[in-house]
PDB file of N, H, CA, C and O in Angstrom:
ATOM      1  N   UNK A   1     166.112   5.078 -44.330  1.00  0.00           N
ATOM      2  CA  UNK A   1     165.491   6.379 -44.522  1.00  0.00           C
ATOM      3  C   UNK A   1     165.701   7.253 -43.285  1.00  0.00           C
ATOM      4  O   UNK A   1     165.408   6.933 -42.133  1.00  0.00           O
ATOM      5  N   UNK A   2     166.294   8.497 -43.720  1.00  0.00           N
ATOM      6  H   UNK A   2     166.532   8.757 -44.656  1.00  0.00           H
ATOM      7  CA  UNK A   2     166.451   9.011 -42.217  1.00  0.00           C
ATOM      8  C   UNK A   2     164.640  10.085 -41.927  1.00  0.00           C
ATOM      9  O   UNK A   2     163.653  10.270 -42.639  1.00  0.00           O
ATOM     10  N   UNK A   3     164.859  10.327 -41.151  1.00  0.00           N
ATOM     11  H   UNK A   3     165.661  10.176 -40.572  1.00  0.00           H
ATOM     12  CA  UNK A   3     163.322  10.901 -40.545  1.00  0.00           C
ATOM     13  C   UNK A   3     162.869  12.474 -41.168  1.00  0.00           C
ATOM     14  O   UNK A   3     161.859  13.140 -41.393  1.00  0.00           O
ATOM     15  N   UNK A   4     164.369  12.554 -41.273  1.00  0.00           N
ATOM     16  H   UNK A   4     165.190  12.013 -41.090  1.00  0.00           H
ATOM     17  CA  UNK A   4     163.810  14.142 -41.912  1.00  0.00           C
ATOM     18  C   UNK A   4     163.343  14.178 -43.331  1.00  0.00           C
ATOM     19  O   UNK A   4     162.705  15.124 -43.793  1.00  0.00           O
ATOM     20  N   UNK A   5     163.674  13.149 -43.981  1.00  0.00           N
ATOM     21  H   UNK A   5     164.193  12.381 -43.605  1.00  0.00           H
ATOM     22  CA  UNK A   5     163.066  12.733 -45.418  1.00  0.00           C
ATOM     23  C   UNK A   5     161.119  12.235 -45.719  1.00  0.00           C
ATOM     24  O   UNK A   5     160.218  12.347 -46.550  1.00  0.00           O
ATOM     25  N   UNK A   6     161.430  11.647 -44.322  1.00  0.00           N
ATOM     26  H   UNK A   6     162.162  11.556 -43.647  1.00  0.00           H
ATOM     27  CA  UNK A   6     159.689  10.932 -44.313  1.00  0.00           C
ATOM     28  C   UNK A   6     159.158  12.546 -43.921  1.00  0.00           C
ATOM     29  O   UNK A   6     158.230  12.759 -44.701  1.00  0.00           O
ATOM     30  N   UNK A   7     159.310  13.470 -43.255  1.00  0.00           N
ATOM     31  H   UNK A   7     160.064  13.297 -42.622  1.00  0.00           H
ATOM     32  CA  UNK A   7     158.215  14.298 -42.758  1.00  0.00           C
ATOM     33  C   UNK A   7     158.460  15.394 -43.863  1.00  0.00           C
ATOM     34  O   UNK A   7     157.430  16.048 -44.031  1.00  0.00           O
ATOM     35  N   UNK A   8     159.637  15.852 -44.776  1.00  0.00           N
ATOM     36  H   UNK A   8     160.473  15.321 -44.640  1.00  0.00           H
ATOM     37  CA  UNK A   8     159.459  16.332 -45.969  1.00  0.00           C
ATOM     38  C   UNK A   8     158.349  15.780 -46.608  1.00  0.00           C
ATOM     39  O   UNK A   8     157.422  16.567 -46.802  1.00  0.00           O
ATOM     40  N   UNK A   9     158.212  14.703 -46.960  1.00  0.00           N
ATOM     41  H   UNK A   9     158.964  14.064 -46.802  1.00  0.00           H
ATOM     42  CA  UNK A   9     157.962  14.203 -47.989  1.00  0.00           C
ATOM     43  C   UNK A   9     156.512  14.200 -47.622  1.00  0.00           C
ATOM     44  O   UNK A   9     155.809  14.389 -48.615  1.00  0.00           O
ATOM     45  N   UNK A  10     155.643  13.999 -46.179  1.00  0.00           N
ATOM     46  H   UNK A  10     156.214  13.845 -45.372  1.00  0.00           H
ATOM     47  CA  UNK A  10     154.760  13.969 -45.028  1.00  0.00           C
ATOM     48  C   UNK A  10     154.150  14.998 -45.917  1.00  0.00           C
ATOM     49  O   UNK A  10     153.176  14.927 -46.668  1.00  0.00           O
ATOM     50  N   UNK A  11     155.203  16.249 -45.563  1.00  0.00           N
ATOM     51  H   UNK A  11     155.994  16.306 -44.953  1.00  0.00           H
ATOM     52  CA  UNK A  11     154.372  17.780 -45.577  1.00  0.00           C
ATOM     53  C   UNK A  11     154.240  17.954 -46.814  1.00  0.00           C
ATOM     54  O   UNK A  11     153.179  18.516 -47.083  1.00  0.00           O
ATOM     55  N   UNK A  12     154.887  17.702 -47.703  1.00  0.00           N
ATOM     56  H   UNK A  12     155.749  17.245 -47.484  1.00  0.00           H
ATOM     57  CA  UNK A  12     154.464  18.044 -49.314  1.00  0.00           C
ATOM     58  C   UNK A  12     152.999  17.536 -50.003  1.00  0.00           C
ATOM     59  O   UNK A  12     152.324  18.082 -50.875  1.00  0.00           O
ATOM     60  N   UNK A  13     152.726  15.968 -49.086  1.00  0.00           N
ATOM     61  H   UNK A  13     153.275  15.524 -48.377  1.00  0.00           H
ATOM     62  CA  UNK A  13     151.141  15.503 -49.713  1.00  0.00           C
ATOM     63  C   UNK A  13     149.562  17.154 -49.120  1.00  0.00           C
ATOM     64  O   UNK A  13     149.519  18.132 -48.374  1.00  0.00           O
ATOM     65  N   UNK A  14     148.821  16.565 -49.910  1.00  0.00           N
ATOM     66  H   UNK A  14     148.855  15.770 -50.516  1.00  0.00           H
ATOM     67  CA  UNK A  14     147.614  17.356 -49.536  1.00  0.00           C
ATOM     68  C   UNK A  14     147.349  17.177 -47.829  1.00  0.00           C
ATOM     69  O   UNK A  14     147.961  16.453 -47.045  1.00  0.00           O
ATOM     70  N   UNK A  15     146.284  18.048 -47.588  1.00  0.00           N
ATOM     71  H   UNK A  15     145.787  18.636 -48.226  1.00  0.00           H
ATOM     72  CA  UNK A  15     145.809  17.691 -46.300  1.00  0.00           C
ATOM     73  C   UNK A  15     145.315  15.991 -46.126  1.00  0.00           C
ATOM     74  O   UNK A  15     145.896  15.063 -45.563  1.00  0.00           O
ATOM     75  N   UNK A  16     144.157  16.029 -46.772  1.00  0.00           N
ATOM     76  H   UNK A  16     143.686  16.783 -47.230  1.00  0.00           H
ATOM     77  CA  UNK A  16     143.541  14.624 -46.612  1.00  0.00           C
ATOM     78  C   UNK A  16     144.269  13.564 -46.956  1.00  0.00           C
ATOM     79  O   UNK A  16     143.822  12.570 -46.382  1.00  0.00           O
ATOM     80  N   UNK A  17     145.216  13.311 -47.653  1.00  0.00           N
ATOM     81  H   UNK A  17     145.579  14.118 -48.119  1.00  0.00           H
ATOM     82  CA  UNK A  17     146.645  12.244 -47.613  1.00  0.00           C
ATOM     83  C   UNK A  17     147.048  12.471 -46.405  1.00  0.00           C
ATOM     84  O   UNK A  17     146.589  11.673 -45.588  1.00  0.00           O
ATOM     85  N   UNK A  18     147.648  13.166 -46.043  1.00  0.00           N
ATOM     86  H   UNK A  18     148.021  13.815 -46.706  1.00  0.00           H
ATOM     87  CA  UNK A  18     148.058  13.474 -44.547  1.00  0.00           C
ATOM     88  C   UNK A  18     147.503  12.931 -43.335  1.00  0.00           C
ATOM     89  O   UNK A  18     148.086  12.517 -42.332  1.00  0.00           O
ATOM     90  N   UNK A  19     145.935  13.023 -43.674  1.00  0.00           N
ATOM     91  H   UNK A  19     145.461  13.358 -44.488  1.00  0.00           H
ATOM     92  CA  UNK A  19     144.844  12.444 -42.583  1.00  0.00           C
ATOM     93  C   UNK A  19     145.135  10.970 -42.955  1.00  0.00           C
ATOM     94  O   UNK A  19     145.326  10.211 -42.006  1.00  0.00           O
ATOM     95  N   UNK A  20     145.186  10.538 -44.020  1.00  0.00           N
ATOM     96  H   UNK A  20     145.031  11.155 -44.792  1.00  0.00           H
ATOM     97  CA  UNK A  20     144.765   9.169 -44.539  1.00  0.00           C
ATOM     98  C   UNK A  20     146.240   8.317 -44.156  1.00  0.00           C
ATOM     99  O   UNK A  20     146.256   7.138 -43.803  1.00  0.00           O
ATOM    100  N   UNK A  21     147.516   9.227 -44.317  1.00  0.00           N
ATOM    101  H   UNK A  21     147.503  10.185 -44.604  1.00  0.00           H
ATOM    102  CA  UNK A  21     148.676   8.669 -43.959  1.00  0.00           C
ATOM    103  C   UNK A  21     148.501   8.598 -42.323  1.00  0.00           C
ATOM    104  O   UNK A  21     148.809   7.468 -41.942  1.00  0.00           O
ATOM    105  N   UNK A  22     148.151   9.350 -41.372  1.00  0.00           N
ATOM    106  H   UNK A  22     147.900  10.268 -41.681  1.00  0.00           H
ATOM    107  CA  UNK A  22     148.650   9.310 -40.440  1.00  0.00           C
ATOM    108  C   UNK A  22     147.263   8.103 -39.907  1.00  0.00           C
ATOM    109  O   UNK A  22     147.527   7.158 -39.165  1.00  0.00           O
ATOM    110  N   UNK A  23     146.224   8.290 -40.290  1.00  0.00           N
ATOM    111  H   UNK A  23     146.009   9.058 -40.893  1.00  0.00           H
ATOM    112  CA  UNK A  23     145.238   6.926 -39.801  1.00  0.00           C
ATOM    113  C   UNK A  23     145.651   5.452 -40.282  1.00  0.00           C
ATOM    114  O   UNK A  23     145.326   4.434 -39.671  1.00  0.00           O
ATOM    115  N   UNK A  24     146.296   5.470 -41.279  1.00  0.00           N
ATOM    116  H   UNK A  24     146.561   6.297 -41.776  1.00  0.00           H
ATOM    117  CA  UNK A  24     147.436   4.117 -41.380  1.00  0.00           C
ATOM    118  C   UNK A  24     148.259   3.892 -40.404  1.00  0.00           C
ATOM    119  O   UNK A  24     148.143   2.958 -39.610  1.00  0.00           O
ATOM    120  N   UNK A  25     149.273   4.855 -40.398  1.00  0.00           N
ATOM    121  H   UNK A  25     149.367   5.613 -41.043  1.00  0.00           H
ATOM    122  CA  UNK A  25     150.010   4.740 -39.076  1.00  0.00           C
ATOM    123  C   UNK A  25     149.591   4.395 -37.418  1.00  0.00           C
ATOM    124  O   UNK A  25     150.319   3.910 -36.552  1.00  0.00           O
ATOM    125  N   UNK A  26     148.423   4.745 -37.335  1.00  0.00           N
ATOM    126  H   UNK A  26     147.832   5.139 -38.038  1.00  0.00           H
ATOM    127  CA  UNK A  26     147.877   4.428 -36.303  1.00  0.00           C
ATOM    128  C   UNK A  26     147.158   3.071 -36.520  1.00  0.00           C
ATOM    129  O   UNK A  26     147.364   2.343 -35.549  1.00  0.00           O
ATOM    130  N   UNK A  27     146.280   2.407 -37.591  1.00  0.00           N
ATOM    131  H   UNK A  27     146.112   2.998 -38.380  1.00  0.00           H
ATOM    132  CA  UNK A  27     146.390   1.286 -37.685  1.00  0.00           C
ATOM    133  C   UNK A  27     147.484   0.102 -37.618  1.00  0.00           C
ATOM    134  O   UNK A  27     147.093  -0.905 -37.028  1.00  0.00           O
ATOM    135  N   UNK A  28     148.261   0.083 -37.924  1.00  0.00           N
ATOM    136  H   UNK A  28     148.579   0.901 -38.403  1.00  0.00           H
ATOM    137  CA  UNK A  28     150.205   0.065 -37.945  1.00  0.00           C
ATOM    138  C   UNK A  28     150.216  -0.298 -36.637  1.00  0.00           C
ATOM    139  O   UNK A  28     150.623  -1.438 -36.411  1.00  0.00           O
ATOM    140  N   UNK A  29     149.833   0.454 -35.596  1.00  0.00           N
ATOM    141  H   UNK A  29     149.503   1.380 -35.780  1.00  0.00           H
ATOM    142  CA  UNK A  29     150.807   0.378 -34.100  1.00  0.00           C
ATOM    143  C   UNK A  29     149.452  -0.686 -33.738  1.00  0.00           C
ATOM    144  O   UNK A  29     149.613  -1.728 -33.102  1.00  0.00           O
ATOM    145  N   UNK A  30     148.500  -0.360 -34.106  1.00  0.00           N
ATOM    146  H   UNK A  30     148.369   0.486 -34.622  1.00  0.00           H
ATOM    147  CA  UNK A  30     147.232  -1.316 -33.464  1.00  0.00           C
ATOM    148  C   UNK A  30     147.323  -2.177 -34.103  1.00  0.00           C
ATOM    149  O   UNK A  30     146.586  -2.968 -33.516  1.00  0.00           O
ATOM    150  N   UNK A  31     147.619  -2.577 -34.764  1.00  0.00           N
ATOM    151  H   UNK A  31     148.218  -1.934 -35.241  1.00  0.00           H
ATOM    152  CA  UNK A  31     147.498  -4.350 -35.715  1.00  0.00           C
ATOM    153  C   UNK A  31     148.639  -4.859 -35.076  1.00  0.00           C
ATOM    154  O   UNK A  31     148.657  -6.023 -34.677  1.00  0.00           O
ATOM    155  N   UNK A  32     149.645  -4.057 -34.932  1.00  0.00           N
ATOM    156  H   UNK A  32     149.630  -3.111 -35.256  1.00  0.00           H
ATOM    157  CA  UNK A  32     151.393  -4.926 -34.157  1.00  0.00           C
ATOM    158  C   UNK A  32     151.223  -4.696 -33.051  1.00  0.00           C
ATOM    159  O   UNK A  32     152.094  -5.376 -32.510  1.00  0.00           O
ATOM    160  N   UNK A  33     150.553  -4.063 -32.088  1.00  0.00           N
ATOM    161  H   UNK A  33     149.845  -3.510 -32.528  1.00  0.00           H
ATOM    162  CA  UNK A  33     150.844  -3.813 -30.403  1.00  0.00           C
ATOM    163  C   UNK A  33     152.107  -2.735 -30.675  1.00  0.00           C
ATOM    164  O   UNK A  33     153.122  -3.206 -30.162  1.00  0.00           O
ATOM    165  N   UNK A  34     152.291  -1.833 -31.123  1.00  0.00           N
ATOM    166  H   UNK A  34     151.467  -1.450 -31.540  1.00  0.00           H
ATOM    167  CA  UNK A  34     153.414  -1.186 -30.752  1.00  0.00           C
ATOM    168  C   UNK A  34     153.120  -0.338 -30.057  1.00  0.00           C
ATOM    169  O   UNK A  34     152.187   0.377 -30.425  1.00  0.00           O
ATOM    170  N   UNK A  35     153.817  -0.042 -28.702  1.00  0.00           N
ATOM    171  H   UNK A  35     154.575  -0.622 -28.403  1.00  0.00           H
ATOM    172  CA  UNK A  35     153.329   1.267 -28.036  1.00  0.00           C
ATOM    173  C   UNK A  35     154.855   1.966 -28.345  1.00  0.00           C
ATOM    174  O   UNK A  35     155.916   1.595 -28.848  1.00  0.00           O
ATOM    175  N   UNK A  36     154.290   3.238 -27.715  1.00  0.00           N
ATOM    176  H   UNK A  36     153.428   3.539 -27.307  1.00  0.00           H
ATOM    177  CA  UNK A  36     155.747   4.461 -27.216  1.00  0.00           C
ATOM    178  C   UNK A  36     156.386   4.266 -27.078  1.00  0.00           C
ATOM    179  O   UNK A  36     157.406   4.693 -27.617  1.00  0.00           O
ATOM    180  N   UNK A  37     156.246   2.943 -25.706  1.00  0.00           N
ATOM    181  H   UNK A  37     155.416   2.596 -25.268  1.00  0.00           H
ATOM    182  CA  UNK A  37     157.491   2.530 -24.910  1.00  0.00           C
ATOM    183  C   UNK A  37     158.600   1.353 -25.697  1.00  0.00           C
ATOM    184  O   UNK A  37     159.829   1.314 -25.656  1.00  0.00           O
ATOM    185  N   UNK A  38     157.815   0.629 -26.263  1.00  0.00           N
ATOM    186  H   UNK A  38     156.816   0.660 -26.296  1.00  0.00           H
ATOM    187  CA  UNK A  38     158.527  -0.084 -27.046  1.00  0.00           C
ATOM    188  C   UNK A  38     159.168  -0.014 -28.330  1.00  0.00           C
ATOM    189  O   UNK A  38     159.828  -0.839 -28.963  1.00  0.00           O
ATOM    190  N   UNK A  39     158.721   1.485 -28.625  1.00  0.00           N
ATOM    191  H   UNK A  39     158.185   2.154 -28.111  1.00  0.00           H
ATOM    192  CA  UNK A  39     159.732   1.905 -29.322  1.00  0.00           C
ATOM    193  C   UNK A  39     161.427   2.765 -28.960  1.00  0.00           C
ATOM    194  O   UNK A  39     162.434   3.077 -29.596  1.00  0.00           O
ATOM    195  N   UNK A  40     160.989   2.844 -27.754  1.00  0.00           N
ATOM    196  H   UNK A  40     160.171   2.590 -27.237  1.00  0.00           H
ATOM    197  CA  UNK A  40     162.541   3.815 -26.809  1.00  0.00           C
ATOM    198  C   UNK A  40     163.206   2.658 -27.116  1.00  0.00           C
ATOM    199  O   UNK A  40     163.057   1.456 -27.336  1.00  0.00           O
ATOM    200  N   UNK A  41     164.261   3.831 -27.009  1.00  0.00           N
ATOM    201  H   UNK A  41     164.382   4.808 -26.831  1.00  0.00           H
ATOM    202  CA  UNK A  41     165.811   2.715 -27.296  1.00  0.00           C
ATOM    203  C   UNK A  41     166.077   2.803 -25.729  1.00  0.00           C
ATOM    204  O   UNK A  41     167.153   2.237 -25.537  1.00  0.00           O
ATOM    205  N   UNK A  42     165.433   3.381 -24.243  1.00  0.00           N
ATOM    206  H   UNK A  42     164.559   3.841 -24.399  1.00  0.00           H
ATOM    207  CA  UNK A  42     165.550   2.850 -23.338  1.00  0.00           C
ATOM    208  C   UNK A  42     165.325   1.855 -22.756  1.00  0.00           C
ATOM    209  O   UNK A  42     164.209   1.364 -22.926  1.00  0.00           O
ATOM    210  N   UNK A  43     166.251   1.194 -21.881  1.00  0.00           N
ATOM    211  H   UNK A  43     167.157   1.593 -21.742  1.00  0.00           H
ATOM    212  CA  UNK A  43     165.115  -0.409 -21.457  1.00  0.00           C
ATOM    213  C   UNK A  43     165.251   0.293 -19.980  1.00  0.00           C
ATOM    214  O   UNK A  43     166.060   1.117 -19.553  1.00  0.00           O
ATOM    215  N   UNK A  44     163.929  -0.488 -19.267  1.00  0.00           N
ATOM    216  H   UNK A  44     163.272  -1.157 -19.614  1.00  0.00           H
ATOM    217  CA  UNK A  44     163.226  -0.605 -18.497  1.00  0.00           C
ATOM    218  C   UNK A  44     163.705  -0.852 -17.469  1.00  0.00           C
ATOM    219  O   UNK A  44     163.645  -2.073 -17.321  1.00  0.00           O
ATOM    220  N   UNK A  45     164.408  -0.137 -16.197  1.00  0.00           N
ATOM    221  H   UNK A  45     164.457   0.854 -16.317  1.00  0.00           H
ATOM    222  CA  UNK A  45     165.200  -0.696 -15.135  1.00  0.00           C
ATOM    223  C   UNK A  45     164.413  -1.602 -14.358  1.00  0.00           C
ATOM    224  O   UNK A  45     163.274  -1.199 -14.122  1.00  0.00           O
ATOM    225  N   UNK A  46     164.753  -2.826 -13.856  1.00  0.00           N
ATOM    226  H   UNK A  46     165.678  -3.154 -14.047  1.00  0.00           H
ATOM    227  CA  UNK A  46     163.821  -3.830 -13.181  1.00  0.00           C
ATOM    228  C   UNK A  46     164.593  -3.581 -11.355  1.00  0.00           C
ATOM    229  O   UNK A  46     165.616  -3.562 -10.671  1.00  0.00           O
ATOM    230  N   UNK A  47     163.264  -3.453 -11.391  1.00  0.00           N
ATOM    231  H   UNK A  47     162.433  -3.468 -11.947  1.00  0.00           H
ATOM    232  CA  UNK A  47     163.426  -3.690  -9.641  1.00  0.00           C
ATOM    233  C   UNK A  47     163.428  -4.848  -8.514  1.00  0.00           C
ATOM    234  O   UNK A  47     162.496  -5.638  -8.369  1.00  0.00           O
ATOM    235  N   UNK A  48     164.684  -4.838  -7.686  1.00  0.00           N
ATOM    236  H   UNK A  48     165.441  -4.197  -7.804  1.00  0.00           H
ATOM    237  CA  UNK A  48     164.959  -6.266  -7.255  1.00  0.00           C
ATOM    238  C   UNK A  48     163.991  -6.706  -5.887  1.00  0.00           C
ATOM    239  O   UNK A  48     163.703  -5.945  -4.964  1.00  0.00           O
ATOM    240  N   UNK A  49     163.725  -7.631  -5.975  1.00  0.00           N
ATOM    241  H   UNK A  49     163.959  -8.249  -6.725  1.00  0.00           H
ATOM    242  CA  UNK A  49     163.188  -8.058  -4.736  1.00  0.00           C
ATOM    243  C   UNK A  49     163.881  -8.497  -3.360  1.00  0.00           C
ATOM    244  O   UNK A  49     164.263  -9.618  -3.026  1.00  0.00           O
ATOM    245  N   UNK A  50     163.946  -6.937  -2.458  1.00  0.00           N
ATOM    246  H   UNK A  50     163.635  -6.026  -2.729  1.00  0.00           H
ATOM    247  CA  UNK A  50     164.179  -7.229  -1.497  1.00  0.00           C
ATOM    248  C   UNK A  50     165.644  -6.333  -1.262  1.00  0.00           C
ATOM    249  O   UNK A  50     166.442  -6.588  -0.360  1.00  0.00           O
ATOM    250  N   UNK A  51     165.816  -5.214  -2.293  1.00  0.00           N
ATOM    251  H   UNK A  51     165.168  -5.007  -3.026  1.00  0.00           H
ATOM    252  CA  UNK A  51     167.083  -4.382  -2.282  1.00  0.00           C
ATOM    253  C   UNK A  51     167.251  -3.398  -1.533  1.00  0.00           C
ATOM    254  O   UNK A  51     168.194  -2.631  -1.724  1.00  0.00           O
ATOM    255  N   UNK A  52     166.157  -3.181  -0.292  1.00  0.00           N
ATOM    256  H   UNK A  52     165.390  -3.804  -0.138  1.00  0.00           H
ATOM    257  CA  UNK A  52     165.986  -2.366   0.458  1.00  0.00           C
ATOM    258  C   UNK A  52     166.182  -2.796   2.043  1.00  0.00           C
ATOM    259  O   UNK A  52     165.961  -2.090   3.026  1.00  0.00           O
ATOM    260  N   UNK A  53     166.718  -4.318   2.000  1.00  0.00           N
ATOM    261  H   UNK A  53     166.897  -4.892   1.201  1.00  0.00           H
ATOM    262  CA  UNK A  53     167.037  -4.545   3.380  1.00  0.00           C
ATOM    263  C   UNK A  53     167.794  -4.574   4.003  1.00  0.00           C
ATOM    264  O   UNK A  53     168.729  -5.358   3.839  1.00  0.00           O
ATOM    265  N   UNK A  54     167.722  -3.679   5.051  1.00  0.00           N
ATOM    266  H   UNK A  54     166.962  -3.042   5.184  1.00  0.00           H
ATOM    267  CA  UNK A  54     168.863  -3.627   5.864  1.00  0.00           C
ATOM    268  C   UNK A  54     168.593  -1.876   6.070  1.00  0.00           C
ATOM    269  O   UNK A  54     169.434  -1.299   6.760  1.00  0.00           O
ATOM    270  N   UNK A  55     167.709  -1.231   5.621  1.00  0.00           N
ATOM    271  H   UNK A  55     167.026  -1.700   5.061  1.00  0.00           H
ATOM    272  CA  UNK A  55     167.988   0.003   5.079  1.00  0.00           C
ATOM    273  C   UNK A  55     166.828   0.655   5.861  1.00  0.00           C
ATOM    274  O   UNK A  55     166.617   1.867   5.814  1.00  0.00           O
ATOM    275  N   UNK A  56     166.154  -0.132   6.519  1.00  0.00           N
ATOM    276  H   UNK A  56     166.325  -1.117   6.557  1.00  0.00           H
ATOM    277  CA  UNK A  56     164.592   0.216   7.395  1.00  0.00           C
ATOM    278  C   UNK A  56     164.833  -0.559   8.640  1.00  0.00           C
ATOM    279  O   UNK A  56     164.809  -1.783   8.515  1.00  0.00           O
ATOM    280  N   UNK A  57     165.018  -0.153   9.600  1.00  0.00           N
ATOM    281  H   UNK A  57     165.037   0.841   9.701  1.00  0.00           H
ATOM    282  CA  UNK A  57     165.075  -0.384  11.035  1.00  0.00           C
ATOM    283  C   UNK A  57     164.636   0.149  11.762  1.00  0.00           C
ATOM    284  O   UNK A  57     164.900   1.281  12.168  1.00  0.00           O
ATOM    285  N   UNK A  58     163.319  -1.080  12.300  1.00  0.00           N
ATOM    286  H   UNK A  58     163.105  -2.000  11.970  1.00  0.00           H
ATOM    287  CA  UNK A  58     162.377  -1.587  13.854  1.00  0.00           C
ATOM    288  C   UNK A  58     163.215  -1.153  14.741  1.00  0.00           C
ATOM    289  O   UNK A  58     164.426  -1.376  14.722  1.00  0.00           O
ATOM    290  N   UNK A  59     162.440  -0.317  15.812  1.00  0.00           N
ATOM    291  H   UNK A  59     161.457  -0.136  15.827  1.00  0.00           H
ATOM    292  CA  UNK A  59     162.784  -0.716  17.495  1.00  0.00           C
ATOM    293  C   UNK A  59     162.305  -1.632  17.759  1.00  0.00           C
ATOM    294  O   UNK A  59     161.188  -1.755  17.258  1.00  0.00           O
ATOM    295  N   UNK A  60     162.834  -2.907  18.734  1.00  0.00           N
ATOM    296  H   UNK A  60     163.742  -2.806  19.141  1.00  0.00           H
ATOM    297  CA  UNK A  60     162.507  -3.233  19.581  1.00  0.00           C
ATOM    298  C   UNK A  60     160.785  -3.217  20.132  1.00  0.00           C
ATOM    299  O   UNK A  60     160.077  -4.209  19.954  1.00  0.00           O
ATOM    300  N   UNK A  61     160.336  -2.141  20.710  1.00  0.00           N
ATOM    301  H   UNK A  61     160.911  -1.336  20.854  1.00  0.00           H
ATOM    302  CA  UNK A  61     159.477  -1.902  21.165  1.00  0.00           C
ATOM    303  C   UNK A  61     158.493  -1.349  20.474  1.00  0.00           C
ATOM    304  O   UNK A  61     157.541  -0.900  21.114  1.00  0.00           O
ATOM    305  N   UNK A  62     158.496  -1.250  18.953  1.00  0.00           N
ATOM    306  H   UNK A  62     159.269  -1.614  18.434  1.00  0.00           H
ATOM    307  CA  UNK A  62     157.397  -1.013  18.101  1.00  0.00           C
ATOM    308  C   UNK A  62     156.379  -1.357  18.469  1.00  0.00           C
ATOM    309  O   UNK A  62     155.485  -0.513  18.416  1.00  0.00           O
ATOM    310  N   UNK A  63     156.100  -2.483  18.909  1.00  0.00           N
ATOM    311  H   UNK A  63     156.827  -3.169  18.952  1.00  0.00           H
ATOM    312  CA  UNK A  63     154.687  -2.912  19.001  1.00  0.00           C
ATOM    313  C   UNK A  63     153.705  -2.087  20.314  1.00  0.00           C
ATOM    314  O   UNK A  63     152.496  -1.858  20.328  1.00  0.00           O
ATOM    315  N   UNK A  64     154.670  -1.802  21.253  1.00  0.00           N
ATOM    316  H   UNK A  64     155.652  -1.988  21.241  1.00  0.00           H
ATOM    317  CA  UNK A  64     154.088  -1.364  22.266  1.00  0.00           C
ATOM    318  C   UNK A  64     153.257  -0.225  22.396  1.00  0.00           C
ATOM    319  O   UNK A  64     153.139   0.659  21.547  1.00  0.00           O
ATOM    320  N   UNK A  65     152.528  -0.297  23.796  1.00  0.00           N
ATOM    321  H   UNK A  65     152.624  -1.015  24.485  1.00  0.00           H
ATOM    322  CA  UNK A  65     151.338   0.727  23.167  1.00  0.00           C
ATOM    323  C   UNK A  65     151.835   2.175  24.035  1.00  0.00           C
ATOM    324  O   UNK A  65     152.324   2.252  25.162  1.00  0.00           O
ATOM    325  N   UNK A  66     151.544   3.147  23.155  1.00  0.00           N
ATOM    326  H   UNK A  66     151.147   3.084  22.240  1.00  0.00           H
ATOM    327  CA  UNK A  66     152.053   4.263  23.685  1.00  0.00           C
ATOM    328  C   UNK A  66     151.826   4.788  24.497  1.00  0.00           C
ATOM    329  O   UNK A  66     150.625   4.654  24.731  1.00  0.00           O
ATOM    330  N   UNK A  67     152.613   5.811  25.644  1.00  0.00           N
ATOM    331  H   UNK A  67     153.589   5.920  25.454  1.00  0.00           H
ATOM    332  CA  UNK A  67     152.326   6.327  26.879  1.00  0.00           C
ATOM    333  C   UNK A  67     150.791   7.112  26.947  1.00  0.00           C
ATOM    334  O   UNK A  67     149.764   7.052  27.623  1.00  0.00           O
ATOM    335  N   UNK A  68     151.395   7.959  25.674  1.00  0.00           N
ATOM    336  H   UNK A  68     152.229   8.007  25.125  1.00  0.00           H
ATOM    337  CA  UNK A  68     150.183   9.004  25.753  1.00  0.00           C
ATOM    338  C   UNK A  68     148.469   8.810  25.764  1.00  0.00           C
ATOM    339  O   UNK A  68     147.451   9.423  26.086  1.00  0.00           O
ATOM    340  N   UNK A  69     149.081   6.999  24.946  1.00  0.00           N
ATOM    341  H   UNK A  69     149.907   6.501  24.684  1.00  0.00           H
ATOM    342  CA  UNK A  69     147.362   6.822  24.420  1.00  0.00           C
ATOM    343  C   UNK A  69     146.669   5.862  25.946  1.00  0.00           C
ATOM    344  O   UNK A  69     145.540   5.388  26.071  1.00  0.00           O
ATOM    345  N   UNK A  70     147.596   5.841  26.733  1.00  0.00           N
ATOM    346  H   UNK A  70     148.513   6.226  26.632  1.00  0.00           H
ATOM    347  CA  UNK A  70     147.071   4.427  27.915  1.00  0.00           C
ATOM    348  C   UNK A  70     145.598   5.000  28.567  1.00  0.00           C
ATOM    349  O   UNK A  70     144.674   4.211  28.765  1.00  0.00           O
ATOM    350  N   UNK A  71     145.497   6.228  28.831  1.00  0.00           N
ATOM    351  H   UNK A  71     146.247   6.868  28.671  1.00  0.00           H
ATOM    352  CA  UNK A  71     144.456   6.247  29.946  1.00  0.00           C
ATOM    353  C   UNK A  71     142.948   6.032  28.527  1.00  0.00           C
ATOM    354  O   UNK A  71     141.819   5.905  29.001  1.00  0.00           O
ATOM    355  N   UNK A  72     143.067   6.016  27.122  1.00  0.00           N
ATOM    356  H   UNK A  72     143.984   6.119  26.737  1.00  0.00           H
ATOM    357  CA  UNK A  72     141.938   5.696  26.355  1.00  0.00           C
ATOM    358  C   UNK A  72     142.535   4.229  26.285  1.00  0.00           C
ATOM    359  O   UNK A  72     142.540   4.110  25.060  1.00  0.00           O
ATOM    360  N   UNK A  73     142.965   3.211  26.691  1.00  0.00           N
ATOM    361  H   UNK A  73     142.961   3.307  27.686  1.00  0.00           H
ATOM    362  CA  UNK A  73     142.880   1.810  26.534  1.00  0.00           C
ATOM    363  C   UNK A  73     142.109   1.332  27.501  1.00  0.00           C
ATOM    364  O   UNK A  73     141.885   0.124  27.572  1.00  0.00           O
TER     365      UNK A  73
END
């Protein structure tokens, strides 16, 4: 069925069919778990652990305590 046939066919019922069709449909996604997302024909890029190293570089002397702050230590 292509889509433009179901929402013809959607808009031709009365109002309250309409209500009654679309509160099915929403029962539908809640009885199966279907969300939004799992309906995209996108998948989900996964993010790697640890694809950022090499790409963030420490001084040396990070730890040390700064000039400005010595006379409040």
């Amino acid at each position: 069925m292509q889509d433009s046939y179901i929402f013809k066919e959607f808009k031709l019922l009365p109002k309250d069919i309409q209500q009654q069709v679309s509160d099915y449909i929403e029962f539908l996604i809640n009885k199966y778990k279907i969300s939004i997302k799992d309906t995209s024909d996108k998948k989900k890029k996964k993010s790697n652990f640890g694809s950022a190293k090499g790409l963030i570089i420490m001084s040396d002397d990070f730890d040390d305590p700064i000039e400005d702050f010595k006379p409040y230590m």
